[in-house]
C-alpha positions in Angstrom: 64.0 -15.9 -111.6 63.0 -13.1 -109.5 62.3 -10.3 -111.2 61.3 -11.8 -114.3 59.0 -14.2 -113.3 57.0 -13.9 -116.1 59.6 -15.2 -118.5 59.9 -18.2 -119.7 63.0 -20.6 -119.4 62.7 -21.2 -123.3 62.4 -17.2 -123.5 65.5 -14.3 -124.7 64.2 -12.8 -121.8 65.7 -15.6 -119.3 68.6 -16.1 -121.2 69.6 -12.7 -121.0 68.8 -12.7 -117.3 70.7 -15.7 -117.0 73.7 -14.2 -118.9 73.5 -11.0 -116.4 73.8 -13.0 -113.1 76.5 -15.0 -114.8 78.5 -12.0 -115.8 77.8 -10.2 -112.4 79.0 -13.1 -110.8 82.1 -13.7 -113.0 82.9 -10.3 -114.2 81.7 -8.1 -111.6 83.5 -4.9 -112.7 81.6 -5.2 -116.7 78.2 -5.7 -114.7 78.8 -2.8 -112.7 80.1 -0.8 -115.4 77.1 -1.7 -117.3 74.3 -0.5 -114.3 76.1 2.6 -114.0 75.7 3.6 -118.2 72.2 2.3 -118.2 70.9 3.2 -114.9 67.9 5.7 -115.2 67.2 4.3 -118.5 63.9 2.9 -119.1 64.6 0.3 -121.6 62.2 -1.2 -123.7 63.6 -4.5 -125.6 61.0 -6.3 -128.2 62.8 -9.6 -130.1 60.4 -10.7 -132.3 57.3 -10.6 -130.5 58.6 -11.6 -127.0 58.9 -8.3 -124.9 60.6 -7.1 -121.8 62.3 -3.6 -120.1 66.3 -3.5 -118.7 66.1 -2.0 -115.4 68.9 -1.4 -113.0 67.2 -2.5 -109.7 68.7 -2.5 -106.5 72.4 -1.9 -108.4 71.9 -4.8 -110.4 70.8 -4.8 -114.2 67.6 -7.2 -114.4 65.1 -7.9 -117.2 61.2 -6.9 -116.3 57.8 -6.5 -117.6 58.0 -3.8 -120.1 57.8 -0.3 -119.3 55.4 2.6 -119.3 57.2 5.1 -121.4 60.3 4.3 -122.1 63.3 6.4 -123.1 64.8 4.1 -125.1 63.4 1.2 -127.3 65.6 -1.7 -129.0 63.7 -4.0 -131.7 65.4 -6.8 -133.7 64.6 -10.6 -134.9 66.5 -13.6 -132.9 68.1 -14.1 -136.4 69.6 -10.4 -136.7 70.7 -11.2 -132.9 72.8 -14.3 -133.7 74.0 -13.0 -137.0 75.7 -10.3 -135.2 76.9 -13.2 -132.7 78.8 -14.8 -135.3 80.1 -11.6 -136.9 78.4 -12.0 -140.4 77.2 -7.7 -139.6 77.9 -5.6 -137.7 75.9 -3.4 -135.2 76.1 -0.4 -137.4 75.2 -2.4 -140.8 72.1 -3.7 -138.7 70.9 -0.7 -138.1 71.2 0.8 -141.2 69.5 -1.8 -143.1 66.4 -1.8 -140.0 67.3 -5.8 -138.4 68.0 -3.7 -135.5 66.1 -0.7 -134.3 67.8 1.5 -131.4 65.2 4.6 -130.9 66.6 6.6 -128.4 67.4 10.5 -127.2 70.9 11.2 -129.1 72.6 11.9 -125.5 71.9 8.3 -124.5 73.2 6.3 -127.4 76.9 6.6 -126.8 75.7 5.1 -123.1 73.7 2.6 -124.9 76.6 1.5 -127.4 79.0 1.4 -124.1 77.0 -1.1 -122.1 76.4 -3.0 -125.3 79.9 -3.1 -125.6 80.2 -4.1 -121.7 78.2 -6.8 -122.0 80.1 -8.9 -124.5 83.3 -8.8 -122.9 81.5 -9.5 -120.2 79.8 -12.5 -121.7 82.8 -13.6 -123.4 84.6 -14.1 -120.1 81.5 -15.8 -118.2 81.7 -19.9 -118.5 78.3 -20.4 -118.5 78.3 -18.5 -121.9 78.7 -21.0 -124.4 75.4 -23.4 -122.8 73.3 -20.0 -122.9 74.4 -19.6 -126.5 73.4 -22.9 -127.2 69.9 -22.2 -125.4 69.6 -18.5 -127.5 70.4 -20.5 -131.1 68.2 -23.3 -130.5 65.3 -20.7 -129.5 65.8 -19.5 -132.9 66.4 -22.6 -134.7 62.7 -23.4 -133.3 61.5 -20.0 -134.5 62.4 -20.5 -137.9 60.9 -24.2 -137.6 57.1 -22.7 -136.5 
């Protein structure tokens, strides 16, 4: 796991970084896409208490150890992350009731929203999709268990 070597296998950390290579891989055009509305865009990403930084490195989008300063921060529970999986809210209805926090400059959100939205099309053409689903709900079956 190169550059985040400090995740976990049983982390969202390397299951998003597991989901990135498969959709660079699969879906090269999305990934790209994605790295060019994110690059130069610090991102902080804090799921519960697990924390980690997107970073476009070396034209690929990777996960990291968080950064110093970022420009933009995303927060949210594992449970607000899967609900919006299944469709039970949407991303606006998140963050309007707080299960997800986006803080960010106003300029970057519509670049934020875009690679969001690049991402799962992505995802939902990648094969190995449905096994890191399966590895993302049972993280949070065991988070509701502790």
């Amino acid at each position: 796991m190169s550059s985040s070597s400090y995740a976990t296998e049983t982390s969202v950390a390397a299951l998003l970084e597991a989901s990135l290579r498969a959709i660079e891989r699969d879906v090269p055009e999305a990934h790209s896409q994605i790295c060019a509305r994110v690059s130069g865009l610090p991102i902080e990403v804090s799921i519960d208490a697990e924390r980690f930084a997107l970073r476009v490195i070396g034209g690929r989008l990777r996960c990291a150890p968080p950064a110093h300063g970022p420009a933009v921060r995303l927060a949210a529970r594992k449970t607000a992350i899967d609900e919006l999986i299944r469709a039970e809210r949407s991303l606006g209805q998140a963050v309007i009731d707080g299960s997800v926090a986006v803080i960010a400059p106003l300029a970057a959100l519509s670049d934020l929203y875009e690679a969001f939205a690049l991402y799962l099309h992505g995802a939902a053409r990648c094969g190995e999709t449905p096994s890191l689903l399966r590895g993302f709900r049972a993280l949070c079956a065991a988070a509701e268990a502790s």
